[in-house]
N, C-alpha and C positions, 0 to 999 in steps of 0.2 A: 438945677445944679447938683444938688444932694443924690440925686437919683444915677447923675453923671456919676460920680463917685462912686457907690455901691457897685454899676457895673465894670467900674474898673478895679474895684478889690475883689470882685470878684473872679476877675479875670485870672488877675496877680495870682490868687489861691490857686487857680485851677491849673493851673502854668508850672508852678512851683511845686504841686502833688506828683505830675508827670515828670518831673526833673528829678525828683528824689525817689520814686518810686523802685527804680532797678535797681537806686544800690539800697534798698531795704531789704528787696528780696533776694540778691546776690549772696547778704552776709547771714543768712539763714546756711545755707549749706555748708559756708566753709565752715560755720560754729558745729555740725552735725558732721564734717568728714573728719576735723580735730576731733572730737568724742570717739566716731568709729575710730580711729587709727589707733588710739588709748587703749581700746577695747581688743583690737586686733591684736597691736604687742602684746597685748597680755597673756593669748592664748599660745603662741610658739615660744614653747617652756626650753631652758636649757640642759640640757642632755638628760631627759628620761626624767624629770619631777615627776612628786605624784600626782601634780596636775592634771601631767601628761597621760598618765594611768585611769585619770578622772574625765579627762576629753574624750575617749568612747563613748563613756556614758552618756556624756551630755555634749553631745555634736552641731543640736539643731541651732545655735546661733555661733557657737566658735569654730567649727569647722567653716564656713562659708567666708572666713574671713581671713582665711592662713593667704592665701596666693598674692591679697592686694597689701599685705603688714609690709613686704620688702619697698614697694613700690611707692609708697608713702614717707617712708626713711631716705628718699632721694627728691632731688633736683628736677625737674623734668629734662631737662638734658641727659641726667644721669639716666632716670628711667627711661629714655628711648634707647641711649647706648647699653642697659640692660637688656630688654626687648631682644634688640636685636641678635647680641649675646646668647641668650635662651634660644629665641628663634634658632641659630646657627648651632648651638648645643640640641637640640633637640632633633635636627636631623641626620637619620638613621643613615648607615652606611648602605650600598644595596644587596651586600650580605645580609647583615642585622634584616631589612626589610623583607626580603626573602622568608628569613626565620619566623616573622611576623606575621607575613601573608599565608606564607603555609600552614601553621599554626593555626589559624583562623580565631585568635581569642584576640580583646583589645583588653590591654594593659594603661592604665593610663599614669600613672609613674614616667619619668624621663628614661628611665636604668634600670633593666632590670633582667634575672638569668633564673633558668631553671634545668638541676644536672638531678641526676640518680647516683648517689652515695660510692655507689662499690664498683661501678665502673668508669663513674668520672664522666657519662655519657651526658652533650648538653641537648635538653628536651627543647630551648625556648631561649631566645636571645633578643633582646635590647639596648639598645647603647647600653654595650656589656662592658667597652672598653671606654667609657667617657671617666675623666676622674670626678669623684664625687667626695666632698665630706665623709665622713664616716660614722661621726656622732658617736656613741657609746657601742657600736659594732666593734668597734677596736679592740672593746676586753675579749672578743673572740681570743684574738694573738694574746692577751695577758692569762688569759687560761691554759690555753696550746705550752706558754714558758711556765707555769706554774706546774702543769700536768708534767711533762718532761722532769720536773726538777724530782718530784714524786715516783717516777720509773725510776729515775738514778738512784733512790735514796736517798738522798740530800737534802728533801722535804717531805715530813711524813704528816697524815693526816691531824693527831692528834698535838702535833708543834704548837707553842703558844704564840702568836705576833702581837706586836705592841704596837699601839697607832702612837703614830708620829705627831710633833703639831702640823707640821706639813700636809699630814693627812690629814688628821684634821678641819685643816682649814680649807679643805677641796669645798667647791660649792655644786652649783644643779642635783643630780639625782644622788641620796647619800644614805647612810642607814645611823648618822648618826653617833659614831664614834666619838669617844672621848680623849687630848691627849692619855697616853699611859694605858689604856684600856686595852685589856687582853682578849682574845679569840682564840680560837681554835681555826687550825687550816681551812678544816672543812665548813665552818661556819662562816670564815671568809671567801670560800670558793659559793656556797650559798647568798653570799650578801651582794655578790658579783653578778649573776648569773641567774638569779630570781628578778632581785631589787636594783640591781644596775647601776650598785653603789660605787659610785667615785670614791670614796674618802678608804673603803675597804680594797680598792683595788693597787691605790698608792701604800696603804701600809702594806699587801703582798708583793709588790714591785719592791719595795727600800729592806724588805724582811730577805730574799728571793737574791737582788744583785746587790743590797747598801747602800742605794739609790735609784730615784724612777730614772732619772738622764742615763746610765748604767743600762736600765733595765729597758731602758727603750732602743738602748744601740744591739741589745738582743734581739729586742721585737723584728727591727730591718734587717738583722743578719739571719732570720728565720725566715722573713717573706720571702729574700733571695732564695734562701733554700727551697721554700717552694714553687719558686717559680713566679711570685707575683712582681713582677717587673714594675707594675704601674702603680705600684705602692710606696709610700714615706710614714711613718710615724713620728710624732713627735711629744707626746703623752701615752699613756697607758692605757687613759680611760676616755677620750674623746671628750673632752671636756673644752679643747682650745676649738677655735674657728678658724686657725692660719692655716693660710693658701698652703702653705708646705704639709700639711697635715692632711692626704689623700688617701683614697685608693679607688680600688672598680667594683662595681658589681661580679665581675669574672674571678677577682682575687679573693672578694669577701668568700666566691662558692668555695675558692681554690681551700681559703685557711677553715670553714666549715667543713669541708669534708674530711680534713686532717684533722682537726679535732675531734669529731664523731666517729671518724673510725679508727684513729690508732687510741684514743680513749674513752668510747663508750660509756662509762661509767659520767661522764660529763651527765647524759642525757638522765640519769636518776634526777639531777640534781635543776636539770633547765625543764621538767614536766613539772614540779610540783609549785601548783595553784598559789597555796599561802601558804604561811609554816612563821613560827616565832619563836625569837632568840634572845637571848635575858643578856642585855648591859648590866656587868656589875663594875660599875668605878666609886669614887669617894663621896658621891652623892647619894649609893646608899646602890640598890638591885631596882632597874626594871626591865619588864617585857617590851618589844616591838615585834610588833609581825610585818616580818617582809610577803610583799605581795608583787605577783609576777606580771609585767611590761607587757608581755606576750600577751592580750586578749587569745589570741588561736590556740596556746593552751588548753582553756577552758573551753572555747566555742569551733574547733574543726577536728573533726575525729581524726585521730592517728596522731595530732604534733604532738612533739615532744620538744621541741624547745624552737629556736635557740636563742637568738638575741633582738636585743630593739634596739631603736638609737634614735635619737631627735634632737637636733639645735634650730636656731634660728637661720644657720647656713645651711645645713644639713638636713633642712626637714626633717620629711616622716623616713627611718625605715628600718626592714626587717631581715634578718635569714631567719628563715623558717625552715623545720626541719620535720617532716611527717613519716610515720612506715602505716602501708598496706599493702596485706596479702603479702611479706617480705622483700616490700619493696620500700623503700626508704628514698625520699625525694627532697632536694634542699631547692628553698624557694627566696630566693634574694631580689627586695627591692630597695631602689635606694631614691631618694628628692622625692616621695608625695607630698602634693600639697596638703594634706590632711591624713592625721590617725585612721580615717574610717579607710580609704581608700588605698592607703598602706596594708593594711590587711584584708581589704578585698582583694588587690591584683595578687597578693602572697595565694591566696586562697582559688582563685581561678588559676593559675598556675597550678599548682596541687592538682586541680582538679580535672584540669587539661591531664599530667602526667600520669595519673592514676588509671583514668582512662585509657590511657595510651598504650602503657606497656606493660610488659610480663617479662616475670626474669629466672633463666633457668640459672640453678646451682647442682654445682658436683660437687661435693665435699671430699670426695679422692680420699676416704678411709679405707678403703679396700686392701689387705696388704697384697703386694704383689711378691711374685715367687723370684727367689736369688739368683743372681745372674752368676754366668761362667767370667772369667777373668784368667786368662792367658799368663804366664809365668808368674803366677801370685801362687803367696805361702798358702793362703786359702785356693778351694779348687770355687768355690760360693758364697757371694757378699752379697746383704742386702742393699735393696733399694727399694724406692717410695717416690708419688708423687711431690713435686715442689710445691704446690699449692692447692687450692680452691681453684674450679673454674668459674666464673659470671657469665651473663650474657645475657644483653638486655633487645628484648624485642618487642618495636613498635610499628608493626605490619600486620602482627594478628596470626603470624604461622603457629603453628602447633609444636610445641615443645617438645611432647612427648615423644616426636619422631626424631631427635635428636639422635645422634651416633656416634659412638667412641669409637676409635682406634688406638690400638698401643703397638709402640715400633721401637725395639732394641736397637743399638746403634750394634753392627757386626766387629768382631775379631777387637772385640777391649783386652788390652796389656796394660798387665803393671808396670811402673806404680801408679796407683790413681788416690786421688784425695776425697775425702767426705766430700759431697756438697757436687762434686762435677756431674757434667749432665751424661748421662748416659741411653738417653730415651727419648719419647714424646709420646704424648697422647694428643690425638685431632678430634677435633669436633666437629662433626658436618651437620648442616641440615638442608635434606634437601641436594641438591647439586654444589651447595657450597659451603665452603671450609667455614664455621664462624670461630673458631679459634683454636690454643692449643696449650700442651700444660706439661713442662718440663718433669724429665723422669732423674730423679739423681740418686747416686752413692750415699749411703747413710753410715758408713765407715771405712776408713784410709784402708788401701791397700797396698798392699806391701809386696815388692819385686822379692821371687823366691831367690836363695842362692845357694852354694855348689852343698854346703851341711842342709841346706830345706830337700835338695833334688834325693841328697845320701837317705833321708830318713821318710822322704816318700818312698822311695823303692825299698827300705825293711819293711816300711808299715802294709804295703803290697804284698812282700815276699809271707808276710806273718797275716794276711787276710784281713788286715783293719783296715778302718775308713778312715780318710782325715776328715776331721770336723776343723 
């Protein structure tokens, strides 16, 4: 009987192991995917921390974890209707694929474009027109209105700005500001554009227009101006993650190119490494050194700036802005899932471009000789070319065979004004036109009349010249 018993508790145990056993081993994982997911938010820092400056460094376990951080913050419902979302974002137009195939580099960013500065020429496109977060890209445009304000006069370098508590109290990437705490312009255009200070970029906005809301209805009325169609602001500093708060990879090149070349001097200030700047408020004087976003800075020869940007919506990304051999290339990526990769696909872009192309310049110094001008008080008025010519080639022809031509327009009559064209110069190379570069008047002319006719004929009669 006894023996009866034993093999039935023993059974009972054996029965009751395999019943319980899958959910032992099931709640193993979920305890270790809650830990990863902890560990994941942690490393997709909001707009530019110095966390985020500190995640190059140390990539081998926080980068691998950036793509699954969203996907864990949802539903599964949610995440398949994301999925799919991405999936249909991610597919290229078959322009863009085109740009991609020929190209022959892989990019592995959702968004991303690569032009050459002075001619606006695009090397490399990827969902260039998808809208994308912006992240701290944005102070791009809060520079572009700072710089402007600086051309006018209206803001000079050496101005004092006062942070606001407003400013203040901006949070992600910051330098620390104090309320009351005074700067100098330039120290806040450095605290922007090094450090990728939020809280310095609001007290330039409320110093600038008397408020960021103000100062952000300029930012929109500037993209228009340039043409970025597929843009919205709604902060200064990228700092929010609202849907309304967009733009493209196309626009970001659009507002990088306008800022590096109608104000160059930006680029002093977006190459330098580290550099420190002394807070003094009522706690007495200290140093902070601002240190630069940009890894490609320090690590790709030629960059020279320009901006980072990273949120949790926003990912990773960059305009990057390089010259070699006087060629100057903006490399804009935008959604990587990780820092590193963020400036790798910046950097194979560069390096595709570099490769690629050669860029003749005329710099049209040359003075040219005074033209005739028909019933003018003068008999001979200068002119000068309208500009510089560019011209960017990625075929490998030879430059050097380039060709000018200059062509006077015939039987010019006064009056004529500064500035009208009166000319052209062509550029061929080869059997074909590559451009051309207006010739104009460099002072008003003026229709002769019946007293200019009377004192040309003494000054003839008497053997002078008119000058």
């Amino acid at each position: 009987m006894k023996k009866h018993i034993w093999i039935i508790a023993l059974t009972f145990m054996f029965f009751s192991v395999q019943l319980l056993n899958p959910l032992l081993v099931t709640a193993e994982p979920e305890t270790a995917t809650q830990e990863d997911t902890s560990q994941e938010e942690s490393t997709v820092q909001d707009n530019e921390s110095q966390a985020d400056a500190a995640a190059e460094e140390n990539t081998s376990q926080n980068e691998a974890a950036q793509e699954s951080t969203a996907q864990n913050d949802t539903s599964p419902t949610e995440q398949g209707q994301n999925a799919d979302q991405q999936t249909e974002e991610a597919q290229p137009t078959q322009s863009e694929q085109e740009s991609a195939d020929s190209a022959g580099i892989q990019i592995e960013a959702p968004s991303a474009i690569l032009l050459e500065s002075t001619t606006g020429t695009i090397l490399y496109d990827k969902n260039a027109d998808e809208h994308r977060s912006p992240a701290s890209i944005t102070k791009i445009m809060t520079l572009i209105l700072i710089f402007d304000e600086l051309e006018k006069g209206t803001l000079k370098m050496e101005d004092e700005v006062v942070t606001s508590a407003h400013a203040k109290s901006m949070g992600g990437s910051q330098v620390f500001l104090e309320e009351g705490e005074k700067q100098s312009v330039e120290t806040m255009i450095k605290c922007i554009v090094i450090a990728s200070g939020n809280d310095a970029s609001v007290a330039m906005a409320e110093h600038v227009a008397g408020s960021e809301e103000e100062f952000v209805k300029r930012m929109n009325a500037r993209a228009k101006e340039l043409g970025m169609d597929n843009t919205n602001f709604e902060d200064c500093c990228g700092l929010t993650d609202s849907a309304n708060h967009f733009t493209t990879a196309r626009d970001v090149g659009l507002m990088s190119k306008e800022l590096i070349s109608k104000y160059p001097k930006i680029l002093d200030y977006s190459s330098i490494w580290m550099e420190d700047i002394t807070h003094v408020t009522n706690q007495g004087t200290k140093d902070f050194t601002l240190t630069n976003t940009n890894k490609l800075v320090r690590g790709y020869d030629g960059c020279v700036g320009l901006k980072t940007g990273s949120t949790s919506v926003a990912k990773f990304c960059v305009s990057a802005v390089a010259n070699r051999n006087d060629v100057t290339l903006i490399s804009v990526v935008m959604g990587a899932p990780d820092p590193k990769i963020r400036f790798k696909d910046a950097a194979t872009m560069l390096n595709y471009g570099f490769g690629k192309c050669r860029l003749y310049v005329d710099n049209n110094e040359e003075k040219l000789p005074d033209v005739k001008v028909a019933k003018a008080i003068k008999d001979k008025v200068g002119c000068a070319f309208k500009e510089k010519f560019h011209y960017l080639d990625s075929t490998g022809m030879n430059l050097e065979a380039v060709e000018k031509k200059t062509k006077m327009n015939e039987d010019l009559k006064a009056p004529l004004k500064k500035g009208d064209v009166i000319g052209k110069a062509t550029y061929v190379l080869g059997d074909k036109e590559i451009g051309s570069v207006d010739i104009i008047l460099t002072e008003d002319v003026e229709e002769a009349g019946f007293v200019d006719y009377l004192k040309k004929a003494a000054d003839s009669l008497l053997g002078k010249k008119n000058k």
